[in-house]
C-alpha positions, -999 to +999 in steps of 0.1 A: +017-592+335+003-618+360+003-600+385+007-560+397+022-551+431+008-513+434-003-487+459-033-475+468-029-444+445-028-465+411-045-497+428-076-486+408-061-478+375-041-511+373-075-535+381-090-516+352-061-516+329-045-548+329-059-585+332-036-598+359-043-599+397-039-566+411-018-569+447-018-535+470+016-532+487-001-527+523-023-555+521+008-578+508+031-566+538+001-576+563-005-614+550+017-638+566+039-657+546+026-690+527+050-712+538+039-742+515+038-721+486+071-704+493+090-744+493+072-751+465+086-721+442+122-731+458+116-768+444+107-753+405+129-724+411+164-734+393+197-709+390+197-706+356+160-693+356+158-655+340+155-633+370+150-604+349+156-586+314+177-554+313+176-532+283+209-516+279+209-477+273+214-477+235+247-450+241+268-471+214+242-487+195+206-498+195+197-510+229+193-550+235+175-570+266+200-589+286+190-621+300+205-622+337+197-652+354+192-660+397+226-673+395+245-641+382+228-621+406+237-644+438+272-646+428+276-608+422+258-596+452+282-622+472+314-608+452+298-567+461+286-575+497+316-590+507+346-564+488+323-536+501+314-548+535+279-545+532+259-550+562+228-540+582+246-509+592+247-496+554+227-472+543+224-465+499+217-431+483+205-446+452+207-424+423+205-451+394+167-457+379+159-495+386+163-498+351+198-491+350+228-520+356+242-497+387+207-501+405+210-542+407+237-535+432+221-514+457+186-532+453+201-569+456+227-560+483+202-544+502+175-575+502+205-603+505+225-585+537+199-562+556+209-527+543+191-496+540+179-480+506+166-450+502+155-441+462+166-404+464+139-381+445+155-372+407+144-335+413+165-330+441+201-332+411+192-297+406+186-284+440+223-295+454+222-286+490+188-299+493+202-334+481+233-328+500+204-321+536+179-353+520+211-373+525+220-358+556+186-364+575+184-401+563+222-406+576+233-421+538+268-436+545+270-449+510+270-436+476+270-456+442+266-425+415+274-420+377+304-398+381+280-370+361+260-370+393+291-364+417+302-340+394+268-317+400+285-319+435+317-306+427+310-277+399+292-261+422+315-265+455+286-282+476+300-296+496+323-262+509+290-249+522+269-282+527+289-312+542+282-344+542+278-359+572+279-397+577+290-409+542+320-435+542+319-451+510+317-435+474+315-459+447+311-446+410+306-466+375+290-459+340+311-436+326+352-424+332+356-408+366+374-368+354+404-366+375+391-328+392+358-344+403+374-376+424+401-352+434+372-327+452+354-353+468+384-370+482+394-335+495+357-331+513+359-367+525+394-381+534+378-408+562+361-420+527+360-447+509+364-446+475+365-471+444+357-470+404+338-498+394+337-513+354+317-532+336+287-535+316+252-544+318+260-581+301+285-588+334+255-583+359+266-548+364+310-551+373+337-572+358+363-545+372+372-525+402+400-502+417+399-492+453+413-456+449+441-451+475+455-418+464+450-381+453+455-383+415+480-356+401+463-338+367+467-366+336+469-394+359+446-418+347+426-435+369+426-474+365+399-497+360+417-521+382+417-562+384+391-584+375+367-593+404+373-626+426+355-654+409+362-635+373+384-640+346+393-614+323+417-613+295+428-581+269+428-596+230+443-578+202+433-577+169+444-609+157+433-631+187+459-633+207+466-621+245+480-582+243+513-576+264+513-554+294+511-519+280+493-529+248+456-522+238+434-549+230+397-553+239+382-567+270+373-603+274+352-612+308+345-649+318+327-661+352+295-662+374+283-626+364+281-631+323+243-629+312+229-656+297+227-635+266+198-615+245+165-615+243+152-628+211+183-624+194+206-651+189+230-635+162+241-605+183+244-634+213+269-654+193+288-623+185+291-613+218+291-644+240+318-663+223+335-698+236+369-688+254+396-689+230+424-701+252+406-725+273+385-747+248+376-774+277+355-747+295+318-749+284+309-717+303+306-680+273+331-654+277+317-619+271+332-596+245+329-564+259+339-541+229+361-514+254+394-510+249+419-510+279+459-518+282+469-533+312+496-512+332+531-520+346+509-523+381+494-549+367+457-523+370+440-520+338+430-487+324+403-480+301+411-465+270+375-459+248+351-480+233+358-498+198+325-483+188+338-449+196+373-455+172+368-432+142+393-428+112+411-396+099+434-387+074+445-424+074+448-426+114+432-443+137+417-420+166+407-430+200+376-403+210+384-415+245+418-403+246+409-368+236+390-368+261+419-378+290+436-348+276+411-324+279+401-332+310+436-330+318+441-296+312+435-264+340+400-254+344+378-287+326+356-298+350+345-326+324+339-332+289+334-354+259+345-353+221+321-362+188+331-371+157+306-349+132+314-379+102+295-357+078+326-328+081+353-351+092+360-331+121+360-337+159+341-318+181+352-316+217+325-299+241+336-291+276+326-275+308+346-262+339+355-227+352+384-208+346+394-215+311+389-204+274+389-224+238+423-204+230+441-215+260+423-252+262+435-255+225+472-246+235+474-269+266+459-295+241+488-293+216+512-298+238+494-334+249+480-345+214+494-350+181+483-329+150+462-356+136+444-360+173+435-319+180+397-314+179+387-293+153+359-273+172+358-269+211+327-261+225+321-246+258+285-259+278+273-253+310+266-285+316+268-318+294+235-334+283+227-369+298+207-393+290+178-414+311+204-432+329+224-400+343+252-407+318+267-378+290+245-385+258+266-384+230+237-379+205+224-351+220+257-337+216+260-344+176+225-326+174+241-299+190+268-302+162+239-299+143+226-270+155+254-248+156+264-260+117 
């Protein structure tokens, strides 16, 4: 790097270490700004310029850098701000690393509007009600978690014993909301606002969002919602063409938050960033997401699994997602996800919760699934694994598989 912005701690390590200039935060927040330099880098600076590379988590595949330039950042942070009313007033819990999508909005929002942020210690996930006192002292009104985090929350019935004090908006992304989670926070904070926010790391971090108005009722999906202001999205079957309400297809995004593409990899960009198909005049990519949603008589899409997450039986074609909506469906599963062990054939469903046994969870889940669709293994955890970014890793749960073979 060019240059290192550091402490005084790791000051000394980084002038020995690396060859750029070495600047210590204290000494950087005492200079007064350069005024000429500052119009000069807004003269070269352009909105298409890379403001950064993300690395997306590898879940469903090996992990590639998106290119996100000043311009998607700008025009998401105006789209977030401005749906969320973010102000000087608001104050972030951030639980995302800063190498995770869900961290661009708290960071940008918080530099472009005044906010608060406070980076909340990764140690304090397994001490509840300290987080739940961390957030209280700091007066955090606004939480934007992996549901996996609010879930720690909720198994455990914090917030019955620990309240939270000032928080008025819960946002939540990365990974399906389970219906008994949202439900127990909604309970705990009915002056709350709540919304489930979609989209991947090659939209900026959202394409989607639903502002949750209601308590959902046990199997009630929870939709994705409407494309953001400023962005497009269509649903595309198989054979190119635009799905009719009620029909899967897989997303398409267009707009101001699609990434310029990857990094050093111009095959998987042309795969992915593709010229619209139903608007040929407009120069601008469209993003193929790869999830599969249906769009509902409300006109609110819902999220059905990813196409990387499709497997084949017995000649049928099985959504893992779905078994999953069942499961968590049924009395007592506090959350779950399902595997497909390709090496057996079979589908393994691991789930946690209180209140519930594999005999019982099998018989609730017969009555929801068809033959073809029933798990062929349930396995009951404390706690499902995650990975780096706070969302349930999969492949730790085929080693498991693995394991217990």
């Amino acid at each position: 790097p060019a240059v290192l912005i550091t402490c005084d701690r790791t000051a000394e390590m980084g002038e020995t270490l690396l060859p750029g200039r070495c600047i210590r935060l204290k000494d950087a927040c005492n200079e007064a700004p350069n005024d000429s330099l500052l119009a000069d880098i807004h003269l070269a600076a352009k909105p298409s310029d890379l403001l950064y590379v993300l690395f997306t988590s590898g879940s469903t595949g090996t992990p590639k850098g998106v290119m996100v330039t000043h311009a998607n950042v700008l025009a998401y942070v105006s789209w977030f701000s401005t749906c969320f009313a973010i102000g000087p007033d608001t104050v972030f819990g951030n639980q995302t690393p800063l190498y995770f999508s869900m961290s661009v909005s708290d960071v940008f929002s918080t530099i472009c509007c005044g906010a608060t942020l406070f980076l909340i210690p990764r140690m304090l996930f397994a001490f509840p009600v300290r987080l739940i006192s961390w957030l209280n002292e700091r007066k955090v009104n606004t939480l934007y978690w992996v549901p996996t985090a609010l879930g720690i929350i909720s198994r455990w019935d914090v917030l019955s014993v620990a309240p939270l004090k000032s928080i008025a908006n819960v946002m939540f992304a990365g990974e399906v909301m389970p219906t008994p989670t949202l439900n127990y926070w909604m309970d705990h904070l009915p002056a709350a606002h709540f919304a489930n926010l979609f989209g991947p790391t090659e939209t900026t971090d959202i394409c989607a969002y639903y502002k949750v108005t209601h308590r959902l009722a046990d199997g009630e999906p929870l939709p994705i919602g409407h494309a953001c202001e400023g962005c497009r999205t269509a649903i595309v079957r198989e054979d190119g063409s635009l799905a009719a309400p009620g029909e899967e297809g897989e997303l398409y995004v267009a707009g101001p938050f699609v990434a310029a593409g990857y990094l050093n990899d111009a095959a998987r960009t042309r795969a992915s960033f593709v010229q619209d198909p139903f608007d040929a005049s407009d120069p601008r990519p469209v993003y193929r997401t790869g999830d599969i949603v249906r769009l509902g008589e409300d006109h609110e899409m819902r999220y059905v699994s990813r196409k990387d997450t499709q497997i084949k039986r017995s000649g049928y074609r099985i959504e893992l997602g779905e078994v999953e909506a069942a499961a968590t469906a049924c009395a007592g599963v506090a959350s779950c996800a399902a595997v497909f062990e390709a090496t057996k054939n079979q589908i393994v469903l691991f789930c946690t919760g209180r209140g519930f046994d594999s005999e019982a969870l099998t018989s609730a889940l017969r009555a929801r699934l068809p033959k073809y669709m029933m798990p062929d293994r349930i396995e009951t955890l404390r706690s499902l694994p995650v990975n780096r970014n706070g969302k349930t890793d999969r492949r730790a749960l085929l080693a498991v598989c693995s394991v217990k073979a």
